[in-house]
PDB file of N, CA, C and O in Angstrom:
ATOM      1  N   UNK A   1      -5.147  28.598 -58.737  1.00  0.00           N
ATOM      2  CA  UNK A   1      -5.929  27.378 -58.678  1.00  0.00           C
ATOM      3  C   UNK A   1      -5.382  26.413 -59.723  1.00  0.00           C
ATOM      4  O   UNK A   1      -5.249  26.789 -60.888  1.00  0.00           O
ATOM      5  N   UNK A   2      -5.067  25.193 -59.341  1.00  0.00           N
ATOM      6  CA  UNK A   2      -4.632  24.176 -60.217  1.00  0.00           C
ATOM      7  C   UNK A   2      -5.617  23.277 -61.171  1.00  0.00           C
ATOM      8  O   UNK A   2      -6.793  23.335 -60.810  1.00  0.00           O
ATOM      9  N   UNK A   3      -5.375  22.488 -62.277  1.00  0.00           N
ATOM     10  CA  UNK A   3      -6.067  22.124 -62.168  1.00  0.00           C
ATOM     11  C   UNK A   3      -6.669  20.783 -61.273  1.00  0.00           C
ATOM     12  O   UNK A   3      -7.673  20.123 -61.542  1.00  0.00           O
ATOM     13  N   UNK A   4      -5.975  20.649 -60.426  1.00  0.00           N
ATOM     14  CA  UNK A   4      -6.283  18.740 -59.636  1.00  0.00           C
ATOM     15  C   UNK A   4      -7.092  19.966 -58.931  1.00  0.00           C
ATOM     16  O   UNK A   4      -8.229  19.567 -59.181  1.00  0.00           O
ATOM     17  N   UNK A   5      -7.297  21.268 -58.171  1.00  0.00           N
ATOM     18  CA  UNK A   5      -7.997  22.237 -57.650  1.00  0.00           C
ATOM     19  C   UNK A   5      -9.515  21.893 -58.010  1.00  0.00           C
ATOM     20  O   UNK A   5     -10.461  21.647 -57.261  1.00  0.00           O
ATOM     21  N   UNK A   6      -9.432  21.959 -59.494  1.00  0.00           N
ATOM     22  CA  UNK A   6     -10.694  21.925 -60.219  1.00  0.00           C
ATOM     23  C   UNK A   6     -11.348  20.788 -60.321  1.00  0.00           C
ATOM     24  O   UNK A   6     -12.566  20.918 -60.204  1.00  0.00           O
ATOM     25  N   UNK A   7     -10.923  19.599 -60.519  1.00  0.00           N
ATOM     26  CA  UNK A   7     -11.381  18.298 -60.437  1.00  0.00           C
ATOM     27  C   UNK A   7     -11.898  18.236 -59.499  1.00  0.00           C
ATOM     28  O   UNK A   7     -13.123  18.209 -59.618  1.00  0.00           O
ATOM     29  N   UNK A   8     -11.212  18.163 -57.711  1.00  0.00           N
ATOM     30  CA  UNK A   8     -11.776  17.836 -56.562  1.00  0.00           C
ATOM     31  C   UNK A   8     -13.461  19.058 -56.797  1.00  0.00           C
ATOM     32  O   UNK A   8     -14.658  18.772 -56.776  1.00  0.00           O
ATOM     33  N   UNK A   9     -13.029  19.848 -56.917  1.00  0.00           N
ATOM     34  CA  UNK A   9     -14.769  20.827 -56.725  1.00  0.00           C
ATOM     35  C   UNK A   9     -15.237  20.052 -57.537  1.00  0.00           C
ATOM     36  O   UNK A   9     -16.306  19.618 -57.109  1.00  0.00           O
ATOM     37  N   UNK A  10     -14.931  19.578 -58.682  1.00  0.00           N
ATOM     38  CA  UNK A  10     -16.060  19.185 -59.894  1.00  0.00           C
ATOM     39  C   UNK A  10     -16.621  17.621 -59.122  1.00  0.00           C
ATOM     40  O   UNK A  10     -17.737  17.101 -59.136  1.00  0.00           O
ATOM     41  N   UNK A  11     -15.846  17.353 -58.737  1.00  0.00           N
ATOM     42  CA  UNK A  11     -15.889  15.432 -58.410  1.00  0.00           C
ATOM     43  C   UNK A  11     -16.746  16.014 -57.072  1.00  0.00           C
ATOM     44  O   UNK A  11     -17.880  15.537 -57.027  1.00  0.00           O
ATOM     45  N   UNK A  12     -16.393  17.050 -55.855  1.00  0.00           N
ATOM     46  CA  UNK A  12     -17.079  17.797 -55.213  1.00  0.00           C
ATOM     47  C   UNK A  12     -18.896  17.576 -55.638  1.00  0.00           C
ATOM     48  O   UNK A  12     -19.711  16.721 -55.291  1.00  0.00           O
ATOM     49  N   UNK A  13     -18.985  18.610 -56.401  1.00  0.00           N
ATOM     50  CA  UNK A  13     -20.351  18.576 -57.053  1.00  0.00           C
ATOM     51  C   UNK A  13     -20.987  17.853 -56.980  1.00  0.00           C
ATOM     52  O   UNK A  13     -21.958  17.771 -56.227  1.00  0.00           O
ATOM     53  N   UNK A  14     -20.425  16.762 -58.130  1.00  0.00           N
ATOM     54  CA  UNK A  14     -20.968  15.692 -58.716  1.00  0.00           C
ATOM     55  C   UNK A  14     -21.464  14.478 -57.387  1.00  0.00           C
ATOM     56  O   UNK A  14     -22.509  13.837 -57.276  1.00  0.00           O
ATOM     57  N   UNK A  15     -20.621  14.504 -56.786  1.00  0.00           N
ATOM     58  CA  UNK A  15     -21.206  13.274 -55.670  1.00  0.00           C
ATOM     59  C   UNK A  15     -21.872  14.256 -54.825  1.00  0.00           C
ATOM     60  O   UNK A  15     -22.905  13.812 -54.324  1.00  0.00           O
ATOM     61  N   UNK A  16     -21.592  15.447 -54.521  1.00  0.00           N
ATOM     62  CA  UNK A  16     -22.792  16.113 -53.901  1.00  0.00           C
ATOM     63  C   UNK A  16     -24.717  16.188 -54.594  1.00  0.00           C
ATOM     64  O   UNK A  16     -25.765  16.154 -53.949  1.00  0.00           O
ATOM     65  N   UNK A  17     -24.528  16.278 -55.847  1.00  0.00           N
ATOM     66  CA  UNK A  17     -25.591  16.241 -56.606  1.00  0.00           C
ATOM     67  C   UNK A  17     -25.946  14.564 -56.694  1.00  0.00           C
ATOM     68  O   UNK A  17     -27.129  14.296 -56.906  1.00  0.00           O
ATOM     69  N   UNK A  18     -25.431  13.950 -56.613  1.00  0.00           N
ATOM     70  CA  UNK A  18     -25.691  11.979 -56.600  1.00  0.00           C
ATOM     71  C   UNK A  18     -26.396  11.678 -55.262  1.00  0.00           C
ATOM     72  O   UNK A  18     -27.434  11.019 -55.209  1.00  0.00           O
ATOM     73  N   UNK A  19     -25.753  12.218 -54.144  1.00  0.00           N
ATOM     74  CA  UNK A  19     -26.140  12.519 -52.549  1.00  0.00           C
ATOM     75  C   UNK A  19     -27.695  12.605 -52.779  1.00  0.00           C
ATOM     76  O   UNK A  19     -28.518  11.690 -52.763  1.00  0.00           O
ATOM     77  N   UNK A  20     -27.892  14.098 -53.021  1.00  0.00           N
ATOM     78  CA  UNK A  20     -29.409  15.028 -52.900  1.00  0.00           C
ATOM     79  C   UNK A  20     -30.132  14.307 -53.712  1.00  0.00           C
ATOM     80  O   UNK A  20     -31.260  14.180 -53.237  1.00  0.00           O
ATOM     81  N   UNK A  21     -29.992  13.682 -54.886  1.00  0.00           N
ATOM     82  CA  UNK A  21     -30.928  13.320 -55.929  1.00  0.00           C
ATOM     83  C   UNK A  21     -31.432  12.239 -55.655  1.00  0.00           C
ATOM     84  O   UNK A  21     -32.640  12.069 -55.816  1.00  0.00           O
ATOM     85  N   UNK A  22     -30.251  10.816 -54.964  1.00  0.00           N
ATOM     86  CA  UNK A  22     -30.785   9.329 -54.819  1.00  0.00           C
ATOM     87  C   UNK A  22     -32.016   9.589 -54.263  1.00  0.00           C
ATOM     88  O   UNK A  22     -32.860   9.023 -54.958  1.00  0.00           O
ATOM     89  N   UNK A  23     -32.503  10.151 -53.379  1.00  0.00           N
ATOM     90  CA  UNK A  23     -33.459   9.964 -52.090  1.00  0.00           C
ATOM     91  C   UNK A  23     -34.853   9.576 -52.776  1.00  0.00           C
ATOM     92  O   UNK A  23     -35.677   8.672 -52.639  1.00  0.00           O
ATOM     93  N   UNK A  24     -34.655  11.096 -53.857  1.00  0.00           N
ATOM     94  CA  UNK A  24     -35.955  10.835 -54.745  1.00  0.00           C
ATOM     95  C   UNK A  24     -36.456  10.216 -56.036  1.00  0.00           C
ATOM     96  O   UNK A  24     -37.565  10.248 -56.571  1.00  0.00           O
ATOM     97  N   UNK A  25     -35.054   9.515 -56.453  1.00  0.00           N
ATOM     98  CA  UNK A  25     -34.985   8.729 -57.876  1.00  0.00           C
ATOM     99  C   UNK A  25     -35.454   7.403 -56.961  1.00  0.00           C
ATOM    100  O   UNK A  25     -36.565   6.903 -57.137  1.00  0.00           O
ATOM    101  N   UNK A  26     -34.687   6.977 -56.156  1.00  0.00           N
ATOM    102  CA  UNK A  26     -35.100   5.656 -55.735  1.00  0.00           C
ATOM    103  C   UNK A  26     -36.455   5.446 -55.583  1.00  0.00           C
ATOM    104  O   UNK A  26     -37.135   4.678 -56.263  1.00  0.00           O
ATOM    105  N   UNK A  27     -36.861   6.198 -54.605  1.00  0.00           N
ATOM    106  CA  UNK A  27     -38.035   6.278 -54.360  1.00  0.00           C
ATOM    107  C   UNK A  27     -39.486   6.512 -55.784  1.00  0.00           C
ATOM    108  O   UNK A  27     -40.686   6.259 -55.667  1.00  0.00           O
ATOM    109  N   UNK A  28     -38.822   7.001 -56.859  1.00  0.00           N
ATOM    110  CA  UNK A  28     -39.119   7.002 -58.005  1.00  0.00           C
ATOM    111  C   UNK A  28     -39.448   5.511 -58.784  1.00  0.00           C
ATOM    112  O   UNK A  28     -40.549   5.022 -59.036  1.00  0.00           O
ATOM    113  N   UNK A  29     -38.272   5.046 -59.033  1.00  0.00           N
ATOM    114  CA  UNK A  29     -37.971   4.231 -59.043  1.00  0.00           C
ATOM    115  C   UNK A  29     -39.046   2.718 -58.676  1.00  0.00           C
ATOM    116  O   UNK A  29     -39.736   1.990 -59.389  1.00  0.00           O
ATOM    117  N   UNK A  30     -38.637   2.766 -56.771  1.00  0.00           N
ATOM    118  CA  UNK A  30     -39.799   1.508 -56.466  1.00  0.00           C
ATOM    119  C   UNK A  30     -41.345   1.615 -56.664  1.00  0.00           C
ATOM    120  O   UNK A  30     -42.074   0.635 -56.818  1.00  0.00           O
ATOM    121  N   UNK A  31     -41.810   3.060 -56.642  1.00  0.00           N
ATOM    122  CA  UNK A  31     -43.085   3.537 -57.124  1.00  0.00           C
ATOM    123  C   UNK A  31     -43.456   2.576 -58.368  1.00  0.00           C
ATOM    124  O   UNK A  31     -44.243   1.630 -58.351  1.00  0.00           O
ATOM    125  N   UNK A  32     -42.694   3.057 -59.446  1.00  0.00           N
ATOM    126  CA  UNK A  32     -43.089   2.462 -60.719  1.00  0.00           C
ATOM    127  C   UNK A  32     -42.664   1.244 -60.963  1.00  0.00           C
ATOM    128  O   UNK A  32     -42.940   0.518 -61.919  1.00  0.00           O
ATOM    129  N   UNK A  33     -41.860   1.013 -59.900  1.00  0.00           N
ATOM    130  CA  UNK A  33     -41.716  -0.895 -60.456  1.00  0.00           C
ATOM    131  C   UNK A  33     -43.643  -1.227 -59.780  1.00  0.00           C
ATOM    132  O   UNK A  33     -44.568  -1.746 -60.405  1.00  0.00           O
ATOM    133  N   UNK A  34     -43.638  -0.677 -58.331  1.00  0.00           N
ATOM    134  CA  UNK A  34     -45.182  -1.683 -57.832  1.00  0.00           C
ATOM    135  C   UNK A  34     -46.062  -1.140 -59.015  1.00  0.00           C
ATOM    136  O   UNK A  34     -46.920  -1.964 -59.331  1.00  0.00           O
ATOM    137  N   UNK A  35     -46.085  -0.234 -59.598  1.00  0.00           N
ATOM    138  CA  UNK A  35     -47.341   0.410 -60.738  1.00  0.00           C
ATOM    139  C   UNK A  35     -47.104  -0.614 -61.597  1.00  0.00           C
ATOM    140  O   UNK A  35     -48.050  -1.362 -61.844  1.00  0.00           O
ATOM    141  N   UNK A  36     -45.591  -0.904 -62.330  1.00  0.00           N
ATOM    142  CA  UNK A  36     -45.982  -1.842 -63.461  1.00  0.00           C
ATOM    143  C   UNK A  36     -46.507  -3.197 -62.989  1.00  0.00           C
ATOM    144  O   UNK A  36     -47.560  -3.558 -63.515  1.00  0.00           O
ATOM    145  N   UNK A  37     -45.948  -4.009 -62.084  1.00  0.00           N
ATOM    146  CA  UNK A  37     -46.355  -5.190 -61.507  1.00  0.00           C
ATOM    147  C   UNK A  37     -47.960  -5.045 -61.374  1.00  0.00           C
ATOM    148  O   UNK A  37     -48.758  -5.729 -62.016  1.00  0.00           O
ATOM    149  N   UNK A  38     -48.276  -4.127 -60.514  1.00  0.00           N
ATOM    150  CA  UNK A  38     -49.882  -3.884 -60.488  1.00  0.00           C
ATOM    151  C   UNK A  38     -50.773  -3.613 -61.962  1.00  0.00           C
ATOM    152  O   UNK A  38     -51.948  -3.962 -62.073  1.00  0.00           O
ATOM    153  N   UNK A  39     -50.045  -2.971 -62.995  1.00  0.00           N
ATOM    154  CA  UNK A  39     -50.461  -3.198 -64.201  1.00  0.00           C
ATOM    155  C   UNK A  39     -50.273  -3.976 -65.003  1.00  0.00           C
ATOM    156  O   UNK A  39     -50.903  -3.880 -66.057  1.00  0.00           O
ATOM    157  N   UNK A  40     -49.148  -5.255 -64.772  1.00  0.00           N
ATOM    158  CA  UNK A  40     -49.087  -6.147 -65.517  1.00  0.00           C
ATOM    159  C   UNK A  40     -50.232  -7.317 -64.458  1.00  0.00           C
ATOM    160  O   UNK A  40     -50.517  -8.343 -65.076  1.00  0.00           O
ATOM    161  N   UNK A  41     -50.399  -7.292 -64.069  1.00  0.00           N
ATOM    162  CA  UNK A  41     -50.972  -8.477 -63.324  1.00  0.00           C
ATOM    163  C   UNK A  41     -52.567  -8.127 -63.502  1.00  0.00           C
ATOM    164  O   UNK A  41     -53.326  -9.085 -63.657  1.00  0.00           O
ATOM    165  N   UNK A  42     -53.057  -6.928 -63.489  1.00  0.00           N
ATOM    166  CA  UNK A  42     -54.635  -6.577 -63.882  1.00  0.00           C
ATOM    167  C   UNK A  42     -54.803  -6.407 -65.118  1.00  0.00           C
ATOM    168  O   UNK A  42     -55.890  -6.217 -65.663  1.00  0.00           O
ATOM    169  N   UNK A  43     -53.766  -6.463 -65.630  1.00  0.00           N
ATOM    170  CA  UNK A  43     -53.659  -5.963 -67.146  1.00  0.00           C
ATOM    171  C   UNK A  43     -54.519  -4.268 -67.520  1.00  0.00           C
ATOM    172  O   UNK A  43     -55.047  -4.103 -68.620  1.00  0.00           O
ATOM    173  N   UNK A  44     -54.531  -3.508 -66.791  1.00  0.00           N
ATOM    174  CA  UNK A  44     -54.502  -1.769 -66.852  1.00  0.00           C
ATOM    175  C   UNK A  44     -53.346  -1.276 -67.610  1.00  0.00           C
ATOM    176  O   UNK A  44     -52.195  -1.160 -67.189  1.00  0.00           O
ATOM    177  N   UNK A  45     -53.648  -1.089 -68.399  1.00  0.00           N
ATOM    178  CA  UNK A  45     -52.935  -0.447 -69.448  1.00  0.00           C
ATOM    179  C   UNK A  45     -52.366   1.314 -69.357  1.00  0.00           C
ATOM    180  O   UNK A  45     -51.551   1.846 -70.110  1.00  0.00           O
ATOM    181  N   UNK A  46     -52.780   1.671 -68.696  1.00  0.00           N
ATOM    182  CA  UNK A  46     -53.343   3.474 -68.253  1.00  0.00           C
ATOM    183  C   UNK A  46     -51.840   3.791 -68.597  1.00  0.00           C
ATOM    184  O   UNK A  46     -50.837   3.180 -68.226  1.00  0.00           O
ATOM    185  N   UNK A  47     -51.921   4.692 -69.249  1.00  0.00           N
ATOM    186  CA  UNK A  47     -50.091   5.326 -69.041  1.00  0.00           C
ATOM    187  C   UNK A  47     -50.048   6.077 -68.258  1.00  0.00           C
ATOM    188  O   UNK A  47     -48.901   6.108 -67.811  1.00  0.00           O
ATOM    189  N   UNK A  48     -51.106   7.231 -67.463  1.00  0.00           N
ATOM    190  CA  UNK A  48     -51.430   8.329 -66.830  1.00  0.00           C
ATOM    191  C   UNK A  48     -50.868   7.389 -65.319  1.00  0.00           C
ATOM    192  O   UNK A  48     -50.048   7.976 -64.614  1.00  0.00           O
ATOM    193  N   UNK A  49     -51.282   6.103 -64.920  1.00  0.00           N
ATOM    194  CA  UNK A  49     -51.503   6.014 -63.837  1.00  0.00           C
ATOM    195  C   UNK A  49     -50.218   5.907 -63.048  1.00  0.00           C
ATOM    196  O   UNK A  49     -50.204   6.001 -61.821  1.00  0.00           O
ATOM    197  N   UNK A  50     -49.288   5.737 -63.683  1.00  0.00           N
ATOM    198  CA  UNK A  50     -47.839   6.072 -63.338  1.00  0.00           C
ATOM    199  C   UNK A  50     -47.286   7.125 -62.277  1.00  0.00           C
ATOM    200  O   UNK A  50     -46.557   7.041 -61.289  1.00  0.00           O
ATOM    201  N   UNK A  51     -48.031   8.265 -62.998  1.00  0.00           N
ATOM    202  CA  UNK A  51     -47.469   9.472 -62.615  1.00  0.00           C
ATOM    203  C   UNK A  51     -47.975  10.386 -61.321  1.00  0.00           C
ATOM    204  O   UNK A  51     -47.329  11.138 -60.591  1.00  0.00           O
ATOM    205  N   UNK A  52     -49.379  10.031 -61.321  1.00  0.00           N
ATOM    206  CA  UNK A  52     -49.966  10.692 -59.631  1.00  0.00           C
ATOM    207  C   UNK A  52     -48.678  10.335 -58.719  1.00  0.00           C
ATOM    208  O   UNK A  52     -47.656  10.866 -58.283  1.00  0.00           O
ATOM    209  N   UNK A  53     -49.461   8.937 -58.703  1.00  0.00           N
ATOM    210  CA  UNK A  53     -48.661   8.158 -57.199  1.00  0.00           C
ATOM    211  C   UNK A  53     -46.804   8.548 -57.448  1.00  0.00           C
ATOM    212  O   UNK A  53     -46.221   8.633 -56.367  1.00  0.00           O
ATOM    213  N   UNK A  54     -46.017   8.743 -58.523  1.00  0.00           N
ATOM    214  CA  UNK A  54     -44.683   8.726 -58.475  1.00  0.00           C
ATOM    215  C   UNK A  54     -44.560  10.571 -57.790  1.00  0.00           C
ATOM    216  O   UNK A  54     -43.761  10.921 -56.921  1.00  0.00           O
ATOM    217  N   UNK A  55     -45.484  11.395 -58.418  1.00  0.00           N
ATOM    218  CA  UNK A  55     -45.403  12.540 -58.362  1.00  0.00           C
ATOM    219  C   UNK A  55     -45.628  12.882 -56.483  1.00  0.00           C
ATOM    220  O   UNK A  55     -45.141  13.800 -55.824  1.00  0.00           O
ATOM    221  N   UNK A  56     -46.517  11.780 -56.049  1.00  0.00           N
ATOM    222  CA  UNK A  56     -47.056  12.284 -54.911  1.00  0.00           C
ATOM    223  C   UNK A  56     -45.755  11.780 -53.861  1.00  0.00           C
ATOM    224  O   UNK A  56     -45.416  12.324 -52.811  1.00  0.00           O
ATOM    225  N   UNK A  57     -45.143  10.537 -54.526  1.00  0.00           N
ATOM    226  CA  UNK A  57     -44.060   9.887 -53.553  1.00  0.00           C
ATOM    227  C   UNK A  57     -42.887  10.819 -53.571  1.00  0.00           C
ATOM    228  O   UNK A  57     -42.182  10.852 -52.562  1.00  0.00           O
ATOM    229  N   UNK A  58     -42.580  11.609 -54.634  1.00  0.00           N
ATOM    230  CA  UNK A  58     -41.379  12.167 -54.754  1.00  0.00           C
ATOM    231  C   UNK A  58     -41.696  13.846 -53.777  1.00  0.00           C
ATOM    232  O   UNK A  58     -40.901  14.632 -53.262  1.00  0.00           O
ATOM    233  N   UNK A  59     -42.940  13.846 -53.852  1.00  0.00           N
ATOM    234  CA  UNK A  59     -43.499  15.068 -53.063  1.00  0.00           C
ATOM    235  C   UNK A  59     -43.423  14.739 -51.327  1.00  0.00           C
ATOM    236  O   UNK A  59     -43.221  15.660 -50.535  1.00  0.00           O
ATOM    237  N   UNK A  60     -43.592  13.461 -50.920  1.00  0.00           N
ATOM    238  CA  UNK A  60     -43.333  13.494 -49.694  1.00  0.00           C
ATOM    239  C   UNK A  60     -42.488  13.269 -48.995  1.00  0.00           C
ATOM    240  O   UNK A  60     -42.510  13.379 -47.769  1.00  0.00           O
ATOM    241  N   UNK A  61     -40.929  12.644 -50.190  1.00  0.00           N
ATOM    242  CA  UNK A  61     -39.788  12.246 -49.567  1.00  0.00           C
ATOM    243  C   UNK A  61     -39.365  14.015 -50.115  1.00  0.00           C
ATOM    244  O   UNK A  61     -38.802  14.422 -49.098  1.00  0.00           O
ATOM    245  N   UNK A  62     -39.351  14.821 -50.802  1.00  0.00           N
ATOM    246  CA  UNK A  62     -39.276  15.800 -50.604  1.00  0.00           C
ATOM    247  C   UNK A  62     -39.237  16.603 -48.945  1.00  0.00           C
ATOM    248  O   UNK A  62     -38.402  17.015 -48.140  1.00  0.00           O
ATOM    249  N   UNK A  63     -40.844  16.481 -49.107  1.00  0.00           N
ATOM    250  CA  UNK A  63     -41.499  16.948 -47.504  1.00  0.00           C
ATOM    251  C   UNK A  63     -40.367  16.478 -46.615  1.00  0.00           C
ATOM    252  O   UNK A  63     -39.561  17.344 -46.276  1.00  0.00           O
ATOM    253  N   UNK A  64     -40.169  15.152 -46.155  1.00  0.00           N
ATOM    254  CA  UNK A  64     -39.255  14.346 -45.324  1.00  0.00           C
ATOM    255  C   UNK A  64     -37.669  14.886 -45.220  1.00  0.00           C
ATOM    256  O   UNK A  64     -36.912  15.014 -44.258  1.00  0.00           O
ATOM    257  N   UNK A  65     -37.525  15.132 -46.584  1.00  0.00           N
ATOM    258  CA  UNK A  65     -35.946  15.207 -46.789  1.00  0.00           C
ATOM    259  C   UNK A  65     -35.376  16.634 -46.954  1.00  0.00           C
ATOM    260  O   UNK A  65     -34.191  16.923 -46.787  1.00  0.00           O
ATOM    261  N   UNK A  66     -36.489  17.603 -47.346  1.00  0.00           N
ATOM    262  CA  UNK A  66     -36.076  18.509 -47.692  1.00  0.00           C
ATOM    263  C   UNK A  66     -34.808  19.495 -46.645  1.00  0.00           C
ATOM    264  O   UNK A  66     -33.779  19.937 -47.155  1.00  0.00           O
ATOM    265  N   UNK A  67     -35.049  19.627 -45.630  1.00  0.00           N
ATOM    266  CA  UNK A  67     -34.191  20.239 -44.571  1.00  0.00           C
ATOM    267  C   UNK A  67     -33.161  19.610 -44.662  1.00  0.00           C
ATOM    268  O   UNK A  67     -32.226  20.232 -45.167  1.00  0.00           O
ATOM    269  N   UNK A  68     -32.936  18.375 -44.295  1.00  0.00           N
ATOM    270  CA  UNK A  68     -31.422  17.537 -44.691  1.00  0.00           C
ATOM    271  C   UNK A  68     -30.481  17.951 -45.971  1.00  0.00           C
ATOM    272  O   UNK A  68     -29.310  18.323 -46.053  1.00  0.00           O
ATOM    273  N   UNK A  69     -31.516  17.719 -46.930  1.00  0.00           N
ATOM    274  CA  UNK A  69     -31.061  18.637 -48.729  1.00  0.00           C
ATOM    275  C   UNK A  69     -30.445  19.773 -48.591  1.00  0.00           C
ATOM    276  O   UNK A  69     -29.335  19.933 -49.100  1.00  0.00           O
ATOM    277  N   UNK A  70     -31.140  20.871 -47.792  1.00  0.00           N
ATOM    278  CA  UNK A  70     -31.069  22.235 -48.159  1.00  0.00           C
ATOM    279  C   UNK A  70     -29.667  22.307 -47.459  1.00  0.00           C
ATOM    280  O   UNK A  70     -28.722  22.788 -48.083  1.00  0.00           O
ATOM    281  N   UNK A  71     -29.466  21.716 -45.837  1.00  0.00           N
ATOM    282  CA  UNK A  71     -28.585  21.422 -44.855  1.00  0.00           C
ATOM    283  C   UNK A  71     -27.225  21.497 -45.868  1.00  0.00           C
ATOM    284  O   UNK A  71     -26.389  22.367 -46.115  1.00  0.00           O
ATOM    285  N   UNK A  72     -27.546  19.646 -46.464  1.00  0.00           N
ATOM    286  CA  UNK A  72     -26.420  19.553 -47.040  1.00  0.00           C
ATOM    287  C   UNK A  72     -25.985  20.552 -48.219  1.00  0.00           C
ATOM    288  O   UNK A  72     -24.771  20.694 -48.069  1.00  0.00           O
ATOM    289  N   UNK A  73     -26.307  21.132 -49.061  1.00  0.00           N
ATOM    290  CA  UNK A  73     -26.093  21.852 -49.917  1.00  0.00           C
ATOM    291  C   UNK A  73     -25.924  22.950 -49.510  1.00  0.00           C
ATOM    292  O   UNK A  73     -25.482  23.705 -50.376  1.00  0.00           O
ATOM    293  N   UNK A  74     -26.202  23.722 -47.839  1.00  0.00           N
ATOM    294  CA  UNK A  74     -25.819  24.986 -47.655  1.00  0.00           C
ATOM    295  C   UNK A  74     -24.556  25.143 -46.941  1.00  0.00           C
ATOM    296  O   UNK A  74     -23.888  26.160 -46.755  1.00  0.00           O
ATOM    297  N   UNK A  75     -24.338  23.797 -46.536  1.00  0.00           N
ATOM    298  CA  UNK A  75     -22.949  23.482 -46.241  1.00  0.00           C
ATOM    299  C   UNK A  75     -22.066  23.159 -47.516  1.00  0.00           C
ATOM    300  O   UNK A  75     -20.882  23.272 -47.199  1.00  0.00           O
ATOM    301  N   UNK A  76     -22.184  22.879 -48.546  1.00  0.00           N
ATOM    302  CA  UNK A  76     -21.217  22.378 -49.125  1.00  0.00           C
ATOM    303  C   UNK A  76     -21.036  24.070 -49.995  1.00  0.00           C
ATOM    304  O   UNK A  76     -19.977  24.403 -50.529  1.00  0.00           O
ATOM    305  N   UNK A  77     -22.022  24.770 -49.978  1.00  0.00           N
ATOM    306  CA  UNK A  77     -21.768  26.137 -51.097  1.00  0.00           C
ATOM    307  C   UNK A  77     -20.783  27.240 -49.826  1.00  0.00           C
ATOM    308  O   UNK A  77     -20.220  28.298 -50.108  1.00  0.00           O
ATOM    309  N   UNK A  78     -20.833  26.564 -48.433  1.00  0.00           N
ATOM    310  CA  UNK A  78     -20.270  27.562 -47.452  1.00  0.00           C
ATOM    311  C   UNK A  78     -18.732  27.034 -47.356  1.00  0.00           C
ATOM    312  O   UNK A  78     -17.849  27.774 -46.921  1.00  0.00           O
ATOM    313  N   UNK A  79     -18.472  25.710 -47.791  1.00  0.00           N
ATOM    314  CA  UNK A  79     -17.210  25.027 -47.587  1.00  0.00           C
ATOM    315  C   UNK A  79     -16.874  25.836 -49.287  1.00  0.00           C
ATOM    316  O   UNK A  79     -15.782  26.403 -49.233  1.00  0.00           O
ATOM    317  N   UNK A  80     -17.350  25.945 -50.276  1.00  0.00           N
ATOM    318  CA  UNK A  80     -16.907  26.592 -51.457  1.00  0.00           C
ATOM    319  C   UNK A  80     -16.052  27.698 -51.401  1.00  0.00           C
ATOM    320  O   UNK A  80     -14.868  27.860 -51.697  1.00  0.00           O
ATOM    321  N   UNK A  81     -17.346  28.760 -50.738  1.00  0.00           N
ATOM    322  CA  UNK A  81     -16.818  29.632 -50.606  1.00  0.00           C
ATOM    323  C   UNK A  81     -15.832  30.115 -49.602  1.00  0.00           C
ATOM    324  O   UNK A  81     -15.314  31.224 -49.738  1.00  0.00           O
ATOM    325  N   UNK A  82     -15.570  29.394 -48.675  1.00  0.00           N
ATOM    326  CA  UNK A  82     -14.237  29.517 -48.008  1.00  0.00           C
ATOM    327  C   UNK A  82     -13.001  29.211 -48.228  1.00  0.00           C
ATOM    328  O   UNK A  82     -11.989  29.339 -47.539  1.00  0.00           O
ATOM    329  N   UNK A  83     -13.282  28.583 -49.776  1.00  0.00           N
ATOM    330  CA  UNK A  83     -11.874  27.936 -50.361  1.00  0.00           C
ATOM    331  C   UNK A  83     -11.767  29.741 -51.078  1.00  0.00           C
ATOM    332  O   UNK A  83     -10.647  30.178 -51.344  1.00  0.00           O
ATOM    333  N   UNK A  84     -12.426  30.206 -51.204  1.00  0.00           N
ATOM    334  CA  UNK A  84     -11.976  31.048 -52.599  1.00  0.00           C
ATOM    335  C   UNK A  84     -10.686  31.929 -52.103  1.00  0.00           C
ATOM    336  O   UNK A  84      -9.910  32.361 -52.956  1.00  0.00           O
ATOM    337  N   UNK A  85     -10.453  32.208 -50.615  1.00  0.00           N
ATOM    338  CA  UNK A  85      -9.518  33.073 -50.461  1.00  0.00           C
ATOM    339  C   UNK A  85      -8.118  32.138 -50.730  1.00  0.00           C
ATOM    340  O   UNK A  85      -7.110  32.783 -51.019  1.00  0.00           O
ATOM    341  N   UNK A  86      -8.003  30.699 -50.655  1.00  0.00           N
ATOM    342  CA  UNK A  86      -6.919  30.140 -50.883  1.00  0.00           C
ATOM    343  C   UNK A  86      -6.805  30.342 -52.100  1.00  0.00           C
ATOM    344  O   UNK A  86      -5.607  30.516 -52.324  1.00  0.00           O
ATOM    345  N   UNK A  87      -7.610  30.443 -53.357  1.00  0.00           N
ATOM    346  CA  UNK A  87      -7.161  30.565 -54.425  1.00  0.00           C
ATOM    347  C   UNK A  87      -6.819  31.205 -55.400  1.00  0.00           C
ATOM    348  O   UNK A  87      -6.608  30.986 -56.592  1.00  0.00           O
ATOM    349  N   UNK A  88      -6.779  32.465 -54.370  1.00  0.00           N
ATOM    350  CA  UNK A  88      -6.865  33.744 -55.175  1.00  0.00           C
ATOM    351  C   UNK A  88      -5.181  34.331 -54.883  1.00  0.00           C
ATOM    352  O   UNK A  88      -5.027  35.550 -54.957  1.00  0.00           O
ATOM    353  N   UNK A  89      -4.222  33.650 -54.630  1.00  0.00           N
ATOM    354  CA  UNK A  89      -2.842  34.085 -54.593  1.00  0.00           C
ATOM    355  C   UNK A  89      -2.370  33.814 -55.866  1.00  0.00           C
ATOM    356  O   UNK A  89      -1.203  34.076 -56.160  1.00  0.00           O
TER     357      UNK A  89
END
């Protein structure tokens, strides 16, 4: 195994893990922009109130996404391991 071998898996990974994660950061993300807008404009101060609604959004794009996730990631650990016999000369 070379190392440019090692880079592509690592660079591999890495945009594989960027893939799976956006779905639920974004969605993170627009949650708490409408919470602050809705708390700057009533002036609610709550720090708690953040976290239901982000927790519950990231729970249902979960729900939504999860099979696609698992999909992609059980494909990419099956494309792994089919490299290993090339690299074992």
């Amino acid at each position: 195994m070379s190392v440019g071998d090692a880079v592509n898996i690592m660079r591999g990974a890495i945009i594989e893990t960027m893939i799976l994660s956006s779905p639920m950061l974004l969605v993170a993300m627009v949650v708490g922009l409408v919470i602050s807008i809705f708390q700057a404009t009533t002036s609610i101060q709550e720090q708690t109130l953040t976290f239901v609604p982000k927790i519950a959004a990231i729970m249902l794009v979960l729900a939504m996404l999860g099979g696609w996730m698992f999909g992609s990631l059980a494909q990419y650990t099956q494309s792994l391991f089919a490299m290993i016999p090339s690299m074992a000369h």
